[in-house]
C-alpha positions as CSV (number, residue, x, y, z in Angstrom):
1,X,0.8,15.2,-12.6
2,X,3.5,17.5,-13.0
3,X,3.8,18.7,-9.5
4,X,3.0,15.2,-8.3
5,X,6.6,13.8,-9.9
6,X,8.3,17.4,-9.1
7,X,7.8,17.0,-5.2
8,X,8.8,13.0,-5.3
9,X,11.5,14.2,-7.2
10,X,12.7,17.0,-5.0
11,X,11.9,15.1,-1.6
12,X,14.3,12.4,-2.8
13,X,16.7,14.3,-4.1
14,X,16.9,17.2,-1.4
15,X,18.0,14.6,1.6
16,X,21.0,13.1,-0.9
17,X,21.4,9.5,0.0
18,X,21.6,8.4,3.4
19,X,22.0,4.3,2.7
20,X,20.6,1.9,4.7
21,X,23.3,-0.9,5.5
22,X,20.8,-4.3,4.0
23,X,21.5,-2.1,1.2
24,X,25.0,-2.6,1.0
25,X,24.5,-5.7,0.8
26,X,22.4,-5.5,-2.8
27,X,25.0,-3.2,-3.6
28,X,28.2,-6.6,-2.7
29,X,26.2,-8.9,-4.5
30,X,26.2,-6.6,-7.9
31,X,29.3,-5.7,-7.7
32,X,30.7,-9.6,-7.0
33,X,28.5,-10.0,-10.4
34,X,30.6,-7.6,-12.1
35,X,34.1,-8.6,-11.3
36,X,33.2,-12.3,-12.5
37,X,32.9,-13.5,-9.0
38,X,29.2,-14.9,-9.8
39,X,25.9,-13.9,-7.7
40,X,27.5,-14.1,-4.2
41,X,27.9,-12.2,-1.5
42,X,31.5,-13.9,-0.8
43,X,33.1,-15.8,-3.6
44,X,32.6,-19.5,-3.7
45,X,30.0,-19.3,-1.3
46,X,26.7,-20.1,-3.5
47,X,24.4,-18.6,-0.8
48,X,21.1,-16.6,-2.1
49,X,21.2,-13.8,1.1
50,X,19.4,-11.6,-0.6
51,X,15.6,-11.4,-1.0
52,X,15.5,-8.9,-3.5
53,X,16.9,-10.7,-7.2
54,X,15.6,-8.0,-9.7
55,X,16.8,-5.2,-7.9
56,X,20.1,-6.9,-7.7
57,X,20.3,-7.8,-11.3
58,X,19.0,-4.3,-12.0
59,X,21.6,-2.4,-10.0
60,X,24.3,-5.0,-11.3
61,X,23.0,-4.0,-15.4
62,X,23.4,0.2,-14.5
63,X,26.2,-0.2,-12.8
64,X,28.0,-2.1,-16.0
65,X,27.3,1.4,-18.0
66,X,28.3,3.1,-15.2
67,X,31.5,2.5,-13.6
68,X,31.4,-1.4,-13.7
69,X,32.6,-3.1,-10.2
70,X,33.1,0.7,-8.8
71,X,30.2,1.8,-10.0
72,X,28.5,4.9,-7.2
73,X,25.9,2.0,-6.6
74,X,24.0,4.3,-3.8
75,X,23.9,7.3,-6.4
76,X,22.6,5.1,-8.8
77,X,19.8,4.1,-6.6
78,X,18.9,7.2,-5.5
79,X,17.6,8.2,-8.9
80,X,15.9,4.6,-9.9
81,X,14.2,5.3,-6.7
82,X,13.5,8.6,-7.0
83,X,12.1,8.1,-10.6
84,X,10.0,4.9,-9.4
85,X,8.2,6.6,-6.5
86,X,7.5,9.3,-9.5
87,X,5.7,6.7,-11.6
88,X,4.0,5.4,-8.0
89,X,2.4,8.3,-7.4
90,X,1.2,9.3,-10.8
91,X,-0.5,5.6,-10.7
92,X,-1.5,6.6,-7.4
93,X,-3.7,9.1,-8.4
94,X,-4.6,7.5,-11.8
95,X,-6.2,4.6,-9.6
96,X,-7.9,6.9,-7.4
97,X,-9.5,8.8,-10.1
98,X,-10.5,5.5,-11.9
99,X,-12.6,4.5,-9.2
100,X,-14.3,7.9,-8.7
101,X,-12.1,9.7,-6.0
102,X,-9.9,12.2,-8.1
103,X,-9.5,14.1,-5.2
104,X,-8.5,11.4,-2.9
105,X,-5.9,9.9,-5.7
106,X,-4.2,13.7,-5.4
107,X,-4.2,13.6,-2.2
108,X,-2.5,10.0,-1.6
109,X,-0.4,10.8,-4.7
110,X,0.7,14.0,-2.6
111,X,1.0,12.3,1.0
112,X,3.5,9.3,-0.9
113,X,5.8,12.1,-2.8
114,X,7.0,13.4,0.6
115,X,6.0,10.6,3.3
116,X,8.8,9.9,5.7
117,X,7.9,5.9,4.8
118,X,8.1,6.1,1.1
119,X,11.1,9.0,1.3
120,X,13.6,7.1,3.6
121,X,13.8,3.6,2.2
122,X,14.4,5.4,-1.4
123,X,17.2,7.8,-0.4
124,X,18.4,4.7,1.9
125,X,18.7,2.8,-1.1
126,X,16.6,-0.1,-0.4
127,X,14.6,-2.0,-3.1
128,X,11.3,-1.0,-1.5
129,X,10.5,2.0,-3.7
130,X,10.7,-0.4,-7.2
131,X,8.8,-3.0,-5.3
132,X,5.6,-0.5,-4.2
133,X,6.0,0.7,-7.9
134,X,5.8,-2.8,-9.2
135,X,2.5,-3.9,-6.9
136,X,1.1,-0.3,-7.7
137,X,1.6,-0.8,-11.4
138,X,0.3,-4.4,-11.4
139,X,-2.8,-3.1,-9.7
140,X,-3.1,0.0,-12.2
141,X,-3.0,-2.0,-15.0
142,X,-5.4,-4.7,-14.1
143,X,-8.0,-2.0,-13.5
144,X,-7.4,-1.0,-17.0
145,X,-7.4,-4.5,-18.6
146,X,-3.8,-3.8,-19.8
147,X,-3.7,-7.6,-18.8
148,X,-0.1,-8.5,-20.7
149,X,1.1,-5.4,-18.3
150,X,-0.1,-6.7,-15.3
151,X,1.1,-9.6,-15.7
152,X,4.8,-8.8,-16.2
153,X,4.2,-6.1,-13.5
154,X,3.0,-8.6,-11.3
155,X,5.9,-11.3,-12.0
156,X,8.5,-8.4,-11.4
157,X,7.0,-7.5,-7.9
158,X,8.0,-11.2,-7.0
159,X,11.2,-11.3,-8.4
160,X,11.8,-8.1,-6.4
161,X,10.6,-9.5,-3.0
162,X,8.9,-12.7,-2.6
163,X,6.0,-11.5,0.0
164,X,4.5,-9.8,-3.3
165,X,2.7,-13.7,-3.3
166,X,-0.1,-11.0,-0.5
167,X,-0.8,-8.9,-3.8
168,X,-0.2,-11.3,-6.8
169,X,-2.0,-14.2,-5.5
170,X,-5.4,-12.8,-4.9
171,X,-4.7,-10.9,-7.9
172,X,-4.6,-14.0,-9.9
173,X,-7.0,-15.8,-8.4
174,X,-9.5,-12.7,-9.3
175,X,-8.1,-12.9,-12.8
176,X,-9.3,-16.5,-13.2
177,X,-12.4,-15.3,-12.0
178,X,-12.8,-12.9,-14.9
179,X,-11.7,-15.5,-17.3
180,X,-14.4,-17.9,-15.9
181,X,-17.9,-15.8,-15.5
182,X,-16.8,-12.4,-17.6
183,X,-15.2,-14.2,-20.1
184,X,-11.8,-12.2,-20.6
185,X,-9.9,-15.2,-21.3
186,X,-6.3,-15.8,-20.3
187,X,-4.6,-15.0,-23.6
188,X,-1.1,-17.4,-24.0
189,X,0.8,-14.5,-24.3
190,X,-0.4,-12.9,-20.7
191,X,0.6,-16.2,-19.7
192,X,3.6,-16.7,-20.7
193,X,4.7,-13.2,-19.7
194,X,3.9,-14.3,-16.2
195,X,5.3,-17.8,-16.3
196,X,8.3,-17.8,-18.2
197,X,10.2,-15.1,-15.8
198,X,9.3,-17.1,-12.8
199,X,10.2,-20.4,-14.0
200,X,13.5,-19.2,-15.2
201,X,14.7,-17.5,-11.9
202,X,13.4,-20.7,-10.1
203,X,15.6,-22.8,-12.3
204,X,18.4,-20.8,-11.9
205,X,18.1,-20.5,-8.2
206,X,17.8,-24.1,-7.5
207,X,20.9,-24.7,-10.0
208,X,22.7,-22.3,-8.7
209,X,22.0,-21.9,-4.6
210,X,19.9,-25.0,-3.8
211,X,17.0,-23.7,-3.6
212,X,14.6,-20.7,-4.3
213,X,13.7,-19.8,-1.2
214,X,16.2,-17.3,-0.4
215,X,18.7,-18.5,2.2
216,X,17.8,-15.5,4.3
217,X,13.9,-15.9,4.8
218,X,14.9,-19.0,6.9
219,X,17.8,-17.1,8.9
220,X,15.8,-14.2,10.0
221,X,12.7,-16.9,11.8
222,X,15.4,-19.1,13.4
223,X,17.7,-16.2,14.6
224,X,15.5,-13.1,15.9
225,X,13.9,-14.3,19.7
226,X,10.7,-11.9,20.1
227,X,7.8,-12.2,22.6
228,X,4.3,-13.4,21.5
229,X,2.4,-10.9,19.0
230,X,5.5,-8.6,18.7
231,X,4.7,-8.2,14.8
232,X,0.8,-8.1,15.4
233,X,1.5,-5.5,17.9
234,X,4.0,-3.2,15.4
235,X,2.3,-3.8,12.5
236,X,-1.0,-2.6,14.2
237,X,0.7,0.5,15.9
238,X,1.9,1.3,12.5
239,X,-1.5,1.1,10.6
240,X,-2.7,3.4,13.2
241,X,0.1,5.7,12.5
242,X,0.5,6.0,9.3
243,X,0.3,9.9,9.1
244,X,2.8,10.1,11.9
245,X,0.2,11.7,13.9
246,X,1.5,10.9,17.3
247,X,4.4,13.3,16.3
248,X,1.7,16.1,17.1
249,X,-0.8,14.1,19.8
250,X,1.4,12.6,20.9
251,X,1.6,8.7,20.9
252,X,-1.5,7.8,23.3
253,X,-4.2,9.9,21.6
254,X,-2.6,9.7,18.2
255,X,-2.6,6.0,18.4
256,X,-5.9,5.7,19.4
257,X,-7.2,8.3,17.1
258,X,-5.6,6.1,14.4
259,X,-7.2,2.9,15.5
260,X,-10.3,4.2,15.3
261,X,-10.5,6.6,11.8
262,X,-7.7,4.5,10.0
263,X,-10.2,1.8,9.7
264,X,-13.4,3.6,9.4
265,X,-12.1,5.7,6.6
266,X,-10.6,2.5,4.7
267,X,-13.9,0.8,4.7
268,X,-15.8,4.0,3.7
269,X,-13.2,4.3,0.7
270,X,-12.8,0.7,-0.6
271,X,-17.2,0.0,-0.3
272,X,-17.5,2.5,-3.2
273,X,-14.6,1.6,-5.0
274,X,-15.3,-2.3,-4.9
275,X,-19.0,-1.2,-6.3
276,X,-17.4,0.8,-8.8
277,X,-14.8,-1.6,-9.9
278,X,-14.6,-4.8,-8.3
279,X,-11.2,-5.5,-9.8
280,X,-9.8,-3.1,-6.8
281,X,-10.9,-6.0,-4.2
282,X,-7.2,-8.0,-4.0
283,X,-5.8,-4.7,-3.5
284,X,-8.3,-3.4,-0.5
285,X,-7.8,-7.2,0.9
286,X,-3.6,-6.7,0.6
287,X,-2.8,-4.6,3.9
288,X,-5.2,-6.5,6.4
289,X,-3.7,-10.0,4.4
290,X,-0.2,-8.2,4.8
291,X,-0.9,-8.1,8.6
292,X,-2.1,-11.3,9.4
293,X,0.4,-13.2,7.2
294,X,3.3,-11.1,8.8
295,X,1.9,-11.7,12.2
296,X,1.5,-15.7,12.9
297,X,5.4,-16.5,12.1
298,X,6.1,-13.4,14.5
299,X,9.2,-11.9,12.6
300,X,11.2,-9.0,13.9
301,X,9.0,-6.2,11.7
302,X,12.2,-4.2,9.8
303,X,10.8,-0.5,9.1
304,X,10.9,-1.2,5.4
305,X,9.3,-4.1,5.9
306,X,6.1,-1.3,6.8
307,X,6.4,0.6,3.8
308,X,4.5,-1.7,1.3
309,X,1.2,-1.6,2.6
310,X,1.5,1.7,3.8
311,X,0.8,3.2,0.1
312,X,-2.5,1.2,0.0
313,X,-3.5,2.3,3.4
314,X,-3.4,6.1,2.0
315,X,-5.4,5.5,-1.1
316,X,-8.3,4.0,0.6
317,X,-8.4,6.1,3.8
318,X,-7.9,9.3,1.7
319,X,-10.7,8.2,-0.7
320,X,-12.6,7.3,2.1
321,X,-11.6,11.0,3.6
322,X,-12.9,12.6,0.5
323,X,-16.4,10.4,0.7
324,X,-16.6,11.6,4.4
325,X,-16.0,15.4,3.7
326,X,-18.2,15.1,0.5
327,X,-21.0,13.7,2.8
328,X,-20.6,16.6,5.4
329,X,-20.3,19.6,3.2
330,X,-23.5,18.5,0.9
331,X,-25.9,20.5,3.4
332,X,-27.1,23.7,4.0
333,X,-25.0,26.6,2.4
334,X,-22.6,24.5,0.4
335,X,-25.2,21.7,-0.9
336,X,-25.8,23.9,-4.1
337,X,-22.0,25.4,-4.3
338,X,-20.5,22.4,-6.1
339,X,-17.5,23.6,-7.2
340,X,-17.0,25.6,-3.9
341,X,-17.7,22.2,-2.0
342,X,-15.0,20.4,-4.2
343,X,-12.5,23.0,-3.6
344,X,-13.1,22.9,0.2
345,X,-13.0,19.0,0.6
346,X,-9.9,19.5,-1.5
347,X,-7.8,21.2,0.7
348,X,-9.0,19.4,3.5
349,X,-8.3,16.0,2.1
350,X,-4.9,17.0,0.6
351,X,-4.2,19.5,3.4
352,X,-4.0,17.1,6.5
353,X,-1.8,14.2,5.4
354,X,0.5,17.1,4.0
355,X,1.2,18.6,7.2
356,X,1.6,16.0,9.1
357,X,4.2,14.2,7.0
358,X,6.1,17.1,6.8
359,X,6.6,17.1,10.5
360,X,8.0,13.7,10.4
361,X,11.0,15.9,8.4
362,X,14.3,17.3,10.2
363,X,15.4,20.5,8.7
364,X,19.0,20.0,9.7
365,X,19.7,16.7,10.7
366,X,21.9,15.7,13.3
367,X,24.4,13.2,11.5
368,X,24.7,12.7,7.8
369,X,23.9,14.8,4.9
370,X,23.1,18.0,6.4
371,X,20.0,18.5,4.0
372,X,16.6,18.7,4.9
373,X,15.4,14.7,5.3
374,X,12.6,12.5,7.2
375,X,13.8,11.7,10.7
376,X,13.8,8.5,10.7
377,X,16.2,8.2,7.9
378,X,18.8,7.5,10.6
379,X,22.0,6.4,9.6
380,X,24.2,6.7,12.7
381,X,25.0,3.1,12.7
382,X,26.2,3.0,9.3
383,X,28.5,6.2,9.6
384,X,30.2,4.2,12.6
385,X,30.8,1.3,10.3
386,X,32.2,3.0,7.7
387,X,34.7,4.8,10.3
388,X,35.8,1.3,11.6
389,X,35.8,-0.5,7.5
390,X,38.1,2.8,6.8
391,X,39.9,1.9,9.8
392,X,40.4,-1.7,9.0
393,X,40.5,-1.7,5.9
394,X,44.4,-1.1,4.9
395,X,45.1,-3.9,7.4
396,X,42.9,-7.1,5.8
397,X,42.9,-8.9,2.3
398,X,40.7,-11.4,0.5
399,X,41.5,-13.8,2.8
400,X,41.0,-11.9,5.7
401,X,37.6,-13.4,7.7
402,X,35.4,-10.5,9.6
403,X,32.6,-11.6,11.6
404,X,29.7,-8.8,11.9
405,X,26.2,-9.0,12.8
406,X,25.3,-5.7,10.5
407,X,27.3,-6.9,7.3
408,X,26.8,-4.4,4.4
409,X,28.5,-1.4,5.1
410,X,31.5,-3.9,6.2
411,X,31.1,-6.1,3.3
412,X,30.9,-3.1,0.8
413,X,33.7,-1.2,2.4
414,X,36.1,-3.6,3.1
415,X,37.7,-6.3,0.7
416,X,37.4,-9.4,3.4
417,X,35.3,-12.2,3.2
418,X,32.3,-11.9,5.9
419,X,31.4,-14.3,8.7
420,X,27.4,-13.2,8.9
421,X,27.0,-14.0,12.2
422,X,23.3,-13.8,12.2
423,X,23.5,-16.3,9.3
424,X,21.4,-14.2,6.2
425,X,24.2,-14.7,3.9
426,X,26.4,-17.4,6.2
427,X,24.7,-20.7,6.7
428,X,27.2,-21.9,9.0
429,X,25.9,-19.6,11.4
430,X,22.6,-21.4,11.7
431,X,24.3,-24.0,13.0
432,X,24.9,-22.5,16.4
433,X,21.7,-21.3,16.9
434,X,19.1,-21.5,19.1
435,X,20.8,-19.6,21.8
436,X,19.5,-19.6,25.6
437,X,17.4,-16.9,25.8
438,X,19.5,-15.2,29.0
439,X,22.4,-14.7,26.5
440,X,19.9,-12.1,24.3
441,X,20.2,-8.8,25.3
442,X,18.8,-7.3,22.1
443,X,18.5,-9.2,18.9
444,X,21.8,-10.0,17.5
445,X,23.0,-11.5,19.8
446,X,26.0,-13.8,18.6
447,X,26.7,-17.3,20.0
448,X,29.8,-17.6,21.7
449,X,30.8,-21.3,19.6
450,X,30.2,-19.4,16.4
451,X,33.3,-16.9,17.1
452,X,34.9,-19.9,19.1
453,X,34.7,-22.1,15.8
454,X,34.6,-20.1,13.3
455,X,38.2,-18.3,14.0
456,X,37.4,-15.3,12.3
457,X,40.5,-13.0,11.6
458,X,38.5,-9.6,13.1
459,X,35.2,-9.1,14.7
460,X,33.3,-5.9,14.2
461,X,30.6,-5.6,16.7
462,X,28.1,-3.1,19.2
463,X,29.4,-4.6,22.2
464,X,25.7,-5.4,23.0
465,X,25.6,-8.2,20.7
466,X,28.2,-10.2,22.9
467,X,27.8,-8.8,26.1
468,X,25.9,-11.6,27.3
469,X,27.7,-14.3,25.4
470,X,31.5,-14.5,24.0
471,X,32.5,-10.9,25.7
472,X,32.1,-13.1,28.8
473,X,34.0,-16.2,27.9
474,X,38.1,-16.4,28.7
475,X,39.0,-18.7,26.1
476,X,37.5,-15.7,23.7
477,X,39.9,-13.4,26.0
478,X,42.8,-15.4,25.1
479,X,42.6,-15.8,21.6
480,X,41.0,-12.1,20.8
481,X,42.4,-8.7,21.6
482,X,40.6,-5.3,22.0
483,X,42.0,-3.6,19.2
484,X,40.1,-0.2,19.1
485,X,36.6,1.1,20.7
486,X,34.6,3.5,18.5
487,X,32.7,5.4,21.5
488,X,28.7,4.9,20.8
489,X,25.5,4.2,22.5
490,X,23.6,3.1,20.0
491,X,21.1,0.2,21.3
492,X,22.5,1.1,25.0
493,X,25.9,-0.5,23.8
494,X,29.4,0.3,25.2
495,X,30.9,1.1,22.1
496,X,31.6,-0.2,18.9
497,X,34.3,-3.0,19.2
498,X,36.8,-4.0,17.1
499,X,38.5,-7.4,18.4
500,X,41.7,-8.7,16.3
501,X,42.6,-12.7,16.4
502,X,46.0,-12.8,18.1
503,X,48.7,-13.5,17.3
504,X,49.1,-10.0,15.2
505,X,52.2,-8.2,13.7
């Protein structure tokens, strides 16, 4: 246990934090809380843009202690994440070893301390490592009948991110099935630990913003144009890869090695488990209900947005890994070495997922922090926005109005009001979409009426996000000048431009 919270520990705090811009974002809302400006992203603009309440409300409560409205909000993260994927992988390997597979639970415990997935999102910031911790914990403690803890577990999860409904709902409908045929009854105090939370956020939600459906669930379906089975296809070249293998095979046999032991190993994990605890069933159903549910509305798959089910995918196929090498090594010289055969499968099982999520680590990385961190905790993008909000920022007020299609690190950095031009925390921007599909060149891509209209003061964008729509329109021309170019490449763009309304002093 010890070394299981020292390497989640270390591999979180090693990289330093590299944030993720959507966390900025989180970061705007608690720090508008703080200042008395209310849970907005701009003030007077009662628009829930965030999916993530209890992270909010938890980053807004530290930072109070801590600095109030200038509170180091991406420090602060950095160690509730770091402390939260702690707890993840003890639970990790408590669950494991509950259902028989102590060597497996190591293992997975292990594999999550340093994977790339879990790793990234928590030094980026993100809400994701609280949220795994959350469905982990609500799993953990329904196992053990701790059933006023699983409850409040499970009504956190939602209040972190709303798609916990994959975990939570068959959770509760096997809990009515315990209180129906085993006779654990529903006590009024489990209950109301669930209920109470839930209904009050709803309230305040539908007081407050309109409704509790966060405003940006509906933004990223009618913005994002993707072809048929995008998400299917992702989310199935993810379960696949979930050790990164094709960093080593490359991505044509590692793919197809994944396709073909990922499942294999699951189902040879969760058949013992369910037989040895049933109550593990709603979370061996979560990733494949997780992929089919993600799937049919065909969203643009965010990498985070890969993270949740990835946790649940180790446990299984590394109990199923254990099972496997168990199988093998019980003949011939080893069937009477027990200990020997538990050592050997031990190194195997922890040995493999180990290595290969280590390779998906950069020893010094190429922008950023220059600390050892995964690779894919890229944050190129949000270095050049914090160049151009340093830039800009001297120059605008309160009243100034910036349009951006990546809004966090220019709505933390900057004191302006944002346009949203995607429309997650602007609903006016919805208005002026759909787009023709010829004006998309990437996602992002911002209708030309919506800077027309709109009149923002600046625009802050990857040229690729208007090359095929206002960058070509004269009346834009007229009324907008090229103020600087921050040289990048990033999505094949032509820079980074920053446009000024005209007239200008």
């Amino acid at each position: 246990m010890i070394v299981l919270v020292a390497c989640a520990i270390l591999a979180r705090v090693i990289p330093c934090a590299r944030t993720i811009d959507d966390s900025y974002i989180t970061y705007r809302y608690a720090r508008n809380i703080l200042t008395g400006n209310g849970f907005v992203f701009n003030p007077g603009e009662y628009v829930q843009g965030t999916t993530t309440p209890l992270y909010t409300i938890l980053m807004t409560g530290l930072g109070f202690f801590w600095g109030g409205s200038e509170a180091p909000f991406p420090q602060i993260a950095l160690i509730v994440n770091a402390l939260a994927d702690s707890a993840t992988c003890l639970l990790l390997f408590s669950i494991g070893k509950r259902l028989g597979y102590a060597i497996g639970g190591a293992a997975t415990g292990l594999a999550w301390a340093i994977a790339p997935f879990s790793v990234t999102f928590a030094v980026g910031g993100l809400e994701t490592s609280v949220y795994i911790f959350l469905l982990t914990g609500s799993i953990w403690a329904h196992l053990a009948k701790r059933r006023k803890i699983a409850a409040a577990f499970a009504i956190m999860s939602l209040l972190t991110r709303p798609d916990a409904i994959l975990l939570v709902g068959p959770l509760f409908i096997h809990r009515l099935y315990q209180a129906k045929f085993a006779e654990e009854k529903i006590s009024a105090a489990e209950a109301m630990l669930f209920l109470i939370p839930g209904i009050a956020w709803g309230m305040f939600a539908w007081l407050y913003f309109g409704s509790p459906i966060p405003h940006s669930v509906q933004a990223k379906l009618e913005v994002y144009r993707l072809e048929s089975f995008s998400s299917f296809i992702r989310l199935v070249q993810h379960y696949a890869l979930i050790f990164m293998q094709d960093l080593v095979l490359g991505p044509i046999i590692g793919t197809g090695i994944g396709l073909i032991l990922v499942p294999f190993l699951f189902v040879t994990g969760s058949i013992k488990a369910v037989k040895t605890d049933s109550a593990i069933l709603p979370y061996a159903l979560y990733p494949w209900l997780y992929l089919v549910v993600f799937s049919i509305p065909n969203p643009l798959i965010f990498r985070w947005y890969l993270a949740p089910p990835t946790s649940v995918l180790y446990l299984f196929v590394l109990m199923g890994a254990e099972k496997l090498c168990m199988d093998i090594f019980h003949i011939g010289m080893f069937k009477e070495k027990t200990r020997l055969r538990k050592w050997l499968v031990g190194i195997i099982v922890i040995a493999f997922p180990l290595l290969l999520n280590i390779n998906g680590w950069e020893i010094r990385p190429d922008h950023g922090p220059g600390n050892p961190s995964p690779g894919m905790a890229w944050i190129k993008l949000e270095l050049l926005y914090y160049e151009a909000a340093s830039i800009v920022s001297p120059l605008m007020t309160e009243d100034t109005l910036l349009a951006a299609g990546d809004v966090g690190v220019l709505g933390f950095y900057t004191p302006a009001r944002i346009l949203d031009t995607v429309g997650l925390n602007s609903p006016q921007s919805l208005e002026y979409y759909p787009i023709p599909q010829d004006e998309y060149v990437i996602n992002y891509a911002i209708p030309t009426q919506l800077i027309l209209q709109e009149k923002p003061d600046w625009i802050i964008i990857l040229e690729v996000y208007g090359r095929n729509t206002f960058l070509r329109n004269k009346d834009f021309h007229d009324r907008y000048k090229l103020w600087k170019t921050l040289p990048t490449d990033i999505y094949g763009s032509k820079g980074l431009l920053l446009f000024r309304k005209v007239p200008f002093e």
